[in-house]
N, CA, C and O atoms as CSV, one atom per row, in Angstrom:
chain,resi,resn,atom,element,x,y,z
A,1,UNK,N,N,38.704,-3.039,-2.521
A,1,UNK,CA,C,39.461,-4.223,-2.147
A,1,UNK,C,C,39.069,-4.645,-0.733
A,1,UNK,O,O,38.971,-3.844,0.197
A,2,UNK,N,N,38.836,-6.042,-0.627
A,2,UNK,CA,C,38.282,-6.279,0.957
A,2,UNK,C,C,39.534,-6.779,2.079
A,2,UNK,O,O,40.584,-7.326,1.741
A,3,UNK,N,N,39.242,-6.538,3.075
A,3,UNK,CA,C,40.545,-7.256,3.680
A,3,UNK,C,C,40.170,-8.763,4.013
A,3,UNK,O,O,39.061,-9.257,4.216
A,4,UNK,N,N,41.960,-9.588,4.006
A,4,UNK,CA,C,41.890,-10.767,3.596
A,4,UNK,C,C,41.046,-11.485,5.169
A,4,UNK,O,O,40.807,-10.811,6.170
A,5,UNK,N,N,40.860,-12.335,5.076
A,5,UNK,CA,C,40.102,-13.024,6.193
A,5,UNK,C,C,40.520,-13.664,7.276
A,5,UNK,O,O,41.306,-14.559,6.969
A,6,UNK,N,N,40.343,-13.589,8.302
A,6,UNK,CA,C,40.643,-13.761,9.866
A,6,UNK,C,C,41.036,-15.017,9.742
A,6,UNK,O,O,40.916,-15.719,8.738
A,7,UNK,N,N,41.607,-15.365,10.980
A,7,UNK,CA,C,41.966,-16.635,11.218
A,7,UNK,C,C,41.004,-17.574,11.206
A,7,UNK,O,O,39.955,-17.143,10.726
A,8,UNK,N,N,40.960,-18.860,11.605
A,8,UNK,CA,C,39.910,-19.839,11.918
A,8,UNK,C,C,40.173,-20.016,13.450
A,8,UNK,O,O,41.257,-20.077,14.029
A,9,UNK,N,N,38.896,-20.084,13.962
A,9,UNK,CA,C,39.065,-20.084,15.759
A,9,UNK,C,C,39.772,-21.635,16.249
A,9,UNK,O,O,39.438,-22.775,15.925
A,10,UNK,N,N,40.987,-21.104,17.251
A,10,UNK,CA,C,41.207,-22.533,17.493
A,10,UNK,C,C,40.220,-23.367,18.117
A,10,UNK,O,O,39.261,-22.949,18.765
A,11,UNK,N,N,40.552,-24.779,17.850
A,11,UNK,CA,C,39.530,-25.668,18.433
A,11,UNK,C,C,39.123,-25.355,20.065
A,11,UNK,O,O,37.943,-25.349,20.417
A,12,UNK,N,N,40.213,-25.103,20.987
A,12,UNK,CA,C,39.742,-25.139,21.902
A,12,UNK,C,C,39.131,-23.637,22.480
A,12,UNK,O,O,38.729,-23.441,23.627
A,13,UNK,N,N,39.170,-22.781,21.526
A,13,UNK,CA,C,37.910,-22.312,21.634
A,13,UNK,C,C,36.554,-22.042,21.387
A,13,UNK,O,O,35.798,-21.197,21.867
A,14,UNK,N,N,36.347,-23.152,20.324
A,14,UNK,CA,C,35.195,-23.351,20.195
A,14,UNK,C,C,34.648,-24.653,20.935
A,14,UNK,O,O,33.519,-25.063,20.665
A,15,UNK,N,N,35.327,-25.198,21.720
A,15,UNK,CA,C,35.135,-26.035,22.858
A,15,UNK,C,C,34.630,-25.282,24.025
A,15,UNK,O,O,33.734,-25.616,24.800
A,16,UNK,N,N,35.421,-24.108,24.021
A,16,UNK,CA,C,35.019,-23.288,25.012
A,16,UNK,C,C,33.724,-22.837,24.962
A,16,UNK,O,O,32.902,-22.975,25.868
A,17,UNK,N,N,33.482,-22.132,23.579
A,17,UNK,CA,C,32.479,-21.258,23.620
A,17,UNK,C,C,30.861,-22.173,23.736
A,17,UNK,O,O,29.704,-21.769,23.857
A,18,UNK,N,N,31.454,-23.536,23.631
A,18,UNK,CA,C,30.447,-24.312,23.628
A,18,UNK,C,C,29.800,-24.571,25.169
A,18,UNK,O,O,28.611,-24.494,25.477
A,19,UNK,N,N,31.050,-24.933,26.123
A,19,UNK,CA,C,30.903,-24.300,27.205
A,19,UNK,C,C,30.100,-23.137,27.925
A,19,UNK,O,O,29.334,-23.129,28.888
A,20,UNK,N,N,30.477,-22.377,27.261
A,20,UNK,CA,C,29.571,-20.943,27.914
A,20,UNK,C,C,27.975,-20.916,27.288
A,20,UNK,O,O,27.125,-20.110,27.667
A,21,UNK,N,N,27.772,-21.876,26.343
A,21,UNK,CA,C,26.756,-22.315,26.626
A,21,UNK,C,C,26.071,-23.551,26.888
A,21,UNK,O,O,25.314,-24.195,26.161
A,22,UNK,N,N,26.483,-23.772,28.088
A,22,UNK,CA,C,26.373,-24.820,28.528
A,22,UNK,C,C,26.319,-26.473,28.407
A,22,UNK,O,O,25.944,-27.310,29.228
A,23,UNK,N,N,26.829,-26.614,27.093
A,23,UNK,CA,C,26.941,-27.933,26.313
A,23,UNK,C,C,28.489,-28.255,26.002
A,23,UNK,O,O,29.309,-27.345,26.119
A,24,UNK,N,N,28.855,-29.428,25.643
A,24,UNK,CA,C,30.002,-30.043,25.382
A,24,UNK,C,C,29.450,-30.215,23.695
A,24,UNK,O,O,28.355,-30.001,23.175
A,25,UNK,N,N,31.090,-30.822,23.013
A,25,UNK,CA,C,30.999,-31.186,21.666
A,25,UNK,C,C,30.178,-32.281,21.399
A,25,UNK,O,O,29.389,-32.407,20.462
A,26,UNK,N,N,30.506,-33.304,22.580
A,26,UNK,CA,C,29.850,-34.775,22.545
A,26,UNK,C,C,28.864,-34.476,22.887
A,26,UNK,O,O,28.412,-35.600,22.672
A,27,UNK,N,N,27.748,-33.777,23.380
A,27,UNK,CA,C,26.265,-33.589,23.760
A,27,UNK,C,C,25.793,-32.514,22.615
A,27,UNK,O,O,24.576,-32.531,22.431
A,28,UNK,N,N,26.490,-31.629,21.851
A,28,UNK,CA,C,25.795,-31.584,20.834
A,28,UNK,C,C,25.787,-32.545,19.684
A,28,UNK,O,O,24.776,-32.732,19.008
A,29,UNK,N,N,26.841,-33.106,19.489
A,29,UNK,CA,C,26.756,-34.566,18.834
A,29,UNK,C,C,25.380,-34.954,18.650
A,29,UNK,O,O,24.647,-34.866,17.665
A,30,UNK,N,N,25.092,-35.622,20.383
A,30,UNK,CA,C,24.331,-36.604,20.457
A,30,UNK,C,C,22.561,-36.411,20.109
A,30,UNK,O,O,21.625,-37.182,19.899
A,31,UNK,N,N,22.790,-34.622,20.207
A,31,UNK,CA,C,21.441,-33.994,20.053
A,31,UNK,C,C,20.863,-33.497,18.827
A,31,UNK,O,O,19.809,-32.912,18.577
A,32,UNK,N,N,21.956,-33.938,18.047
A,32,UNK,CA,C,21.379,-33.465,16.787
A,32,UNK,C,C,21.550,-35.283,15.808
A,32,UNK,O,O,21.541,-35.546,14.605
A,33,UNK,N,N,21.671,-36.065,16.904
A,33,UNK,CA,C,21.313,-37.696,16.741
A,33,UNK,C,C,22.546,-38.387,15.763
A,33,UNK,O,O,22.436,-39.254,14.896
A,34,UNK,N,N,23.845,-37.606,16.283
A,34,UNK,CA,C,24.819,-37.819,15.230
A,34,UNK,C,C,25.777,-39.269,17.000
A,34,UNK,O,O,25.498,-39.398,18.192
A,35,UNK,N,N,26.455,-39.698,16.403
A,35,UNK,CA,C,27.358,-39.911,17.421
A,35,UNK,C,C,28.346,-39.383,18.221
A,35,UNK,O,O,29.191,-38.742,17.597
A,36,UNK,N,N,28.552,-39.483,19.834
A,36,UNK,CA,C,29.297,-38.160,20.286
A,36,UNK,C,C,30.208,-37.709,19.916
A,36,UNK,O,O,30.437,-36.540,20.228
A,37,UNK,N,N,31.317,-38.581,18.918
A,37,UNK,CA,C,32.803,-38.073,18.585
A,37,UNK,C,C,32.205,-37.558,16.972
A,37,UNK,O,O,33.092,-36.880,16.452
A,38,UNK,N,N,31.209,-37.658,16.222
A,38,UNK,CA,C,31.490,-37.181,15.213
A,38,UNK,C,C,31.339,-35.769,14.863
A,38,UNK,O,O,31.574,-35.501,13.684
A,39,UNK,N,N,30.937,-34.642,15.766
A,39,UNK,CA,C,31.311,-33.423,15.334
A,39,UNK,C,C,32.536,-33.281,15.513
A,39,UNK,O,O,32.947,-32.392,14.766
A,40,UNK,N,N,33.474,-33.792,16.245
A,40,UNK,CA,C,34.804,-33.689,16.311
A,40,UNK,C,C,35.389,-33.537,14.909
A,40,UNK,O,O,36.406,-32.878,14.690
A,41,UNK,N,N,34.640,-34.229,13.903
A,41,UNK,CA,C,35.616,-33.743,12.798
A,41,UNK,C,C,35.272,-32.757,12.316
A,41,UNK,O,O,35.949,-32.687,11.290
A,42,UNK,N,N,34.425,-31.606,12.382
A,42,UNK,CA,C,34.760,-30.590,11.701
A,42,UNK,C,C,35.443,-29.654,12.345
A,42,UNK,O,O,35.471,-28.497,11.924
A,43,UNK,N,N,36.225,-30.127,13.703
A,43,UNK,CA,C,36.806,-29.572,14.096
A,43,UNK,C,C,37.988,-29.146,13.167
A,43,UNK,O,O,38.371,-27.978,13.088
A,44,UNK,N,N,38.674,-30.446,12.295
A,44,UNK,CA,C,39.558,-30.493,11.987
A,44,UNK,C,C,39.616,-30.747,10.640
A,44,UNK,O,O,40.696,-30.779,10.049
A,45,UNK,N,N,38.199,-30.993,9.905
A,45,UNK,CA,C,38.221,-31.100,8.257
A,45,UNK,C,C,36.945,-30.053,7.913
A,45,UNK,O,O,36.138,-29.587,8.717
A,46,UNK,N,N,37.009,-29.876,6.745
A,46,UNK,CA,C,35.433,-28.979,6.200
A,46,UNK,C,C,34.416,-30.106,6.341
A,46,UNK,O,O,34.559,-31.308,6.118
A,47,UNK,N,N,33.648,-29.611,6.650
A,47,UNK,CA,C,32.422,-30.348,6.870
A,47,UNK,C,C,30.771,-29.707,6.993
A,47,UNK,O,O,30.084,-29.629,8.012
A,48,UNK,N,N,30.561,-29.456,6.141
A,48,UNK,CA,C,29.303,-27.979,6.076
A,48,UNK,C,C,28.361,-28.410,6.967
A,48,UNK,O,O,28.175,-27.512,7.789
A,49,UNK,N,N,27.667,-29.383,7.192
A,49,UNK,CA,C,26.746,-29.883,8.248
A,49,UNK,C,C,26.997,-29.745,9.703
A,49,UNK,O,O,26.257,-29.424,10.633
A,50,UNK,N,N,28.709,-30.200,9.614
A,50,UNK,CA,C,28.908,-29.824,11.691
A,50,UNK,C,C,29.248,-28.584,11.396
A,50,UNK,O,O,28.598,-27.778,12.062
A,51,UNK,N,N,29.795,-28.237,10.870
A,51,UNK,CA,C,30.225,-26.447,11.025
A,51,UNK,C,C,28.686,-25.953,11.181
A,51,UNK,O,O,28.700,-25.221,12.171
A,52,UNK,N,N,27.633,-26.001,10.770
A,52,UNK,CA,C,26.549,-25.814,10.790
A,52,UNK,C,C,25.670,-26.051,12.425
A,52,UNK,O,O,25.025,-25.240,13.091
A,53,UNK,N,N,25.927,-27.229,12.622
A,53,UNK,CA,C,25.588,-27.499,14.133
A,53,UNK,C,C,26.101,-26.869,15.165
A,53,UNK,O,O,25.531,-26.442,16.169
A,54,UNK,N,N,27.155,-26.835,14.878
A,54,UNK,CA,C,28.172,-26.195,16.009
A,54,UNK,C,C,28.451,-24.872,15.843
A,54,UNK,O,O,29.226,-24.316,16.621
A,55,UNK,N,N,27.840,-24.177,14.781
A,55,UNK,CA,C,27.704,-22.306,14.883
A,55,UNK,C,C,26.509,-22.134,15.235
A,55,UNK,O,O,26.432,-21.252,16.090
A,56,UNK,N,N,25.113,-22.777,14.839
A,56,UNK,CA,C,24.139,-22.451,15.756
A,56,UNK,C,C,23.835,-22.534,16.959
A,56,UNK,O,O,22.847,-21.960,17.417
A,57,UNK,N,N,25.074,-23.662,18.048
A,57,UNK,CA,C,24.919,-23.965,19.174
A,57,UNK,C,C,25.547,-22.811,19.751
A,57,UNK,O,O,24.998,-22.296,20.725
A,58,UNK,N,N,26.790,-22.242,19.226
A,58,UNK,CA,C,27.168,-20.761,19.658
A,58,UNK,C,C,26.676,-19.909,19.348
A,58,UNK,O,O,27.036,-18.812,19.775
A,59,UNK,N,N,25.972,-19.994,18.752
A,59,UNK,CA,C,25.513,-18.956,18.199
A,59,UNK,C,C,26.517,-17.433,17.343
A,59,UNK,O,O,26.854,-16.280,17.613
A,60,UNK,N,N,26.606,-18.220,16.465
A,60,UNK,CA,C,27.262,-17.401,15.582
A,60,UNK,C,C,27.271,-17.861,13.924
A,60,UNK,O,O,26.752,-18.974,14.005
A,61,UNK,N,N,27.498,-17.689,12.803
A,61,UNK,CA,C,27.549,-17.813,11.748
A,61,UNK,C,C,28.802,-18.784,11.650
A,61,UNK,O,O,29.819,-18.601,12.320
A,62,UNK,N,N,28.609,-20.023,10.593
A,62,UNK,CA,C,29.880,-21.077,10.255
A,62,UNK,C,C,31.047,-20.216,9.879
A,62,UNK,O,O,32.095,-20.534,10.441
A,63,UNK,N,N,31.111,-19.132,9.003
A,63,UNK,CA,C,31.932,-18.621,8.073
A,63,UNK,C,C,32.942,-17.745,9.302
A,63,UNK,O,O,34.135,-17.674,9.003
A,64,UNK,N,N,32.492,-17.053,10.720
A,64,UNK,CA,C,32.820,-16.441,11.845
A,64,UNK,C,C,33.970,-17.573,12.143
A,64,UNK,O,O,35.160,-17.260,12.190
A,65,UNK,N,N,33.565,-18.750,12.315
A,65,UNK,CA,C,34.592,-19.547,12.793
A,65,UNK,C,C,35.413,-20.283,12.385
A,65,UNK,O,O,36.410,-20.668,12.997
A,66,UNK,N,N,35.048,-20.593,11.181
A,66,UNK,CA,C,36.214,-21.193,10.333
A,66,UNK,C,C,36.068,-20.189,8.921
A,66,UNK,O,O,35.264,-20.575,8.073
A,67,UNK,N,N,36.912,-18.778,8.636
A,67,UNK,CA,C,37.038,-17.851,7.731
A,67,UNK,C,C,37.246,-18.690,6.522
A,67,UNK,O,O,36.415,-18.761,5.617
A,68,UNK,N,N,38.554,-19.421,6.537
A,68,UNK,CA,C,39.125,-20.439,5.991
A,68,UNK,C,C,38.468,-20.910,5.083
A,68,UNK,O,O,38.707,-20.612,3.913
A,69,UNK,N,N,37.698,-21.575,5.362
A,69,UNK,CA,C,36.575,-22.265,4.904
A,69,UNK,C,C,35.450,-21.707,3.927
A,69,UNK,O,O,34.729,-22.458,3.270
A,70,UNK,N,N,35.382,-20.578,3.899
A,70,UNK,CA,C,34.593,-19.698,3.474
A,70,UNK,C,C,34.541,-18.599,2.328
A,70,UNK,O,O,33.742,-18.390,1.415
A,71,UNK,N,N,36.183,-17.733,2.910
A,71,UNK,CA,C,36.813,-16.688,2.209
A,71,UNK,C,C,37.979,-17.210,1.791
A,71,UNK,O,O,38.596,-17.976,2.532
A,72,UNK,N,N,38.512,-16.829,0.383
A,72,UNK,CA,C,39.777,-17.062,0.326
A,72,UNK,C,C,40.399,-16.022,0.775
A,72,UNK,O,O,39.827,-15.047,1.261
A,73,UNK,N,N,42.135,-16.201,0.594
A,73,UNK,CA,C,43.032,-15.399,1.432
A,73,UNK,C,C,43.349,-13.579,1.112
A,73,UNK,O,O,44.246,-12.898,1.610
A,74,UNK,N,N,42.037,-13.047,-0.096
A,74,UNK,CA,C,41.872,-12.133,-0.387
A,74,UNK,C,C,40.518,-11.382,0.402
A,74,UNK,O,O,40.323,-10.167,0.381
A,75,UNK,N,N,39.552,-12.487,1.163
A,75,UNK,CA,C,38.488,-12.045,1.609
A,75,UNK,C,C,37.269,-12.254,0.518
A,75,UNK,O,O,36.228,-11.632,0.732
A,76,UNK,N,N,37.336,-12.908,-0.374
A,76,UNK,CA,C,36.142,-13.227,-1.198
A,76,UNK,C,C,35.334,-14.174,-0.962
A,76,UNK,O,O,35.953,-15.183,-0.624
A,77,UNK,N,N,34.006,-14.341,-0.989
A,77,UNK,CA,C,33.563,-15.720,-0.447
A,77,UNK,C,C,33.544,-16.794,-1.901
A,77,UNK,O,O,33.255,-16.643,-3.088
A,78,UNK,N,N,33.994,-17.845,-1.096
A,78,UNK,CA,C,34.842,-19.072,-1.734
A,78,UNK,C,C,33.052,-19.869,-2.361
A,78,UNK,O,O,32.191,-20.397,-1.658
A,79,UNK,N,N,33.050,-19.650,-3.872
A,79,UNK,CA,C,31.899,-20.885,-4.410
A,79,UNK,C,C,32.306,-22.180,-4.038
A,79,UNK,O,O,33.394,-22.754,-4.066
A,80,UNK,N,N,31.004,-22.550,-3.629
A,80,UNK,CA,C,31.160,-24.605,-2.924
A,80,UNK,C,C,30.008,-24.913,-4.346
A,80,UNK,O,O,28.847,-24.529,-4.490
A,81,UNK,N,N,30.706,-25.580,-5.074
A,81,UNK,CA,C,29.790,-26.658,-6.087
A,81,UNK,C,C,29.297,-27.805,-5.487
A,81,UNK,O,O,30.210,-28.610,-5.302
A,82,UNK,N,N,28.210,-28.203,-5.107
A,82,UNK,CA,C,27.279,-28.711,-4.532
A,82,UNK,C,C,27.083,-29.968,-5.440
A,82,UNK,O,O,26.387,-29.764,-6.435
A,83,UNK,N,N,27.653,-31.436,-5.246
A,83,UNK,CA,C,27.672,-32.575,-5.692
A,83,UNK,C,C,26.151,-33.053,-6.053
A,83,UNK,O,O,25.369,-33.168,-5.109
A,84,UNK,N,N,25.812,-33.266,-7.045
A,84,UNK,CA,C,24.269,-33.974,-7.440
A,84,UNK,C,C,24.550,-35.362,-7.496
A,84,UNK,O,O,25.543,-35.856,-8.030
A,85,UNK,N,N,23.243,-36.234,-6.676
A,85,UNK,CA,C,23.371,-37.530,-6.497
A,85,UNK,C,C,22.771,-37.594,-7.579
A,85,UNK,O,O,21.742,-36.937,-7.738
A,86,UNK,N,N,23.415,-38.619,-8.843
A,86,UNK,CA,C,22.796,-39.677,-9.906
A,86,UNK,C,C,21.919,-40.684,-9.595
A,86,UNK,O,O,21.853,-40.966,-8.398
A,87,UNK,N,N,21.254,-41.278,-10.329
A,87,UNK,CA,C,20.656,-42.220,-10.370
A,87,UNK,C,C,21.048,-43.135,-11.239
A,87,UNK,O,O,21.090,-42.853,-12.436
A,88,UNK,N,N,21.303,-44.042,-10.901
A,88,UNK,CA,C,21.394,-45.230,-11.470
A,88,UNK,C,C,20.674,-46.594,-12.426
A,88,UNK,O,O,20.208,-47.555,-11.815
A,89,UNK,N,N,20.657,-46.561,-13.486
A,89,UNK,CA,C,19.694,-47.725,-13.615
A,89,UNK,C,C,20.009,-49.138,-13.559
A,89,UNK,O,O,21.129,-48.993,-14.050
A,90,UNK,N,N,19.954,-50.073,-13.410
A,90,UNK,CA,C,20.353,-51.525,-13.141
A,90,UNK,C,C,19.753,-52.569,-14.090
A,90,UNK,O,O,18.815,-53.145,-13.539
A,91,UNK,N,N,20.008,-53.037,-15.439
A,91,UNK,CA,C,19.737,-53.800,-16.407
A,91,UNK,C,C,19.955,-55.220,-15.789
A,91,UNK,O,O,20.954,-55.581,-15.167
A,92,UNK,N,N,19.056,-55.820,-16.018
A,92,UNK,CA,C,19.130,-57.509,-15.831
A,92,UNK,C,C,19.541,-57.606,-16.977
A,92,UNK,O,O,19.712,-56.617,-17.689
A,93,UNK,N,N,19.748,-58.699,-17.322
A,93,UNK,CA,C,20.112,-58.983,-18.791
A,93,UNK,C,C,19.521,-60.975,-18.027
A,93,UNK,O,O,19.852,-61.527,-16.977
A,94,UNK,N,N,18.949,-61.273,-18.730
A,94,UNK,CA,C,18.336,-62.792,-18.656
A,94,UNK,C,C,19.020,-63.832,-20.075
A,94,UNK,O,O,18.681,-65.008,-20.198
């Protein structure tokens, strides 16, 4: 049986830790060519891409900082079904 999974780090410490290495939220934003407020939301929603940006800028693993997100409340890691873009076809009709 695994134990259930840690908290999710509060925001302002992963503000912090962003800090200690020497960057803000809005300058990694801007460096990975996103706009400065939009990693802000994975502060506060799932978002696999900024959770992604913003654990390699700390250097640490996404799943470290938001458990939540990851494990459910037994400690299992949580399957993400991965949306496939369709294609569309578009009939004229004359």
């Amino acid at each position: 049986m695994k134990k259930p999974a840690k908290t999710d780090w509060h925001q302002a410490d992963i503000i912090a830790a962003l800090r200690k290495k020497g960057t803000t939220l809005a300058a990694t934003s801007r460096a990975a060519g996103l706009s400065s407020s939009t990693l802000a939301n994975a502060l506060s929603r799932p978002w696999p891409k900024g959770e992604m940006i913003i654990a390699q800028t700390i250097g640490v693993p996404p799943a470290q900082i938001w458990p939540s997100r990851y494990f459910d409340p037994q400690g299992e890691k949580i399957t993400k079904v991965i949306r496939q873009k369709t294609s569309c076809l578009i009939s004229s009709r004359r």
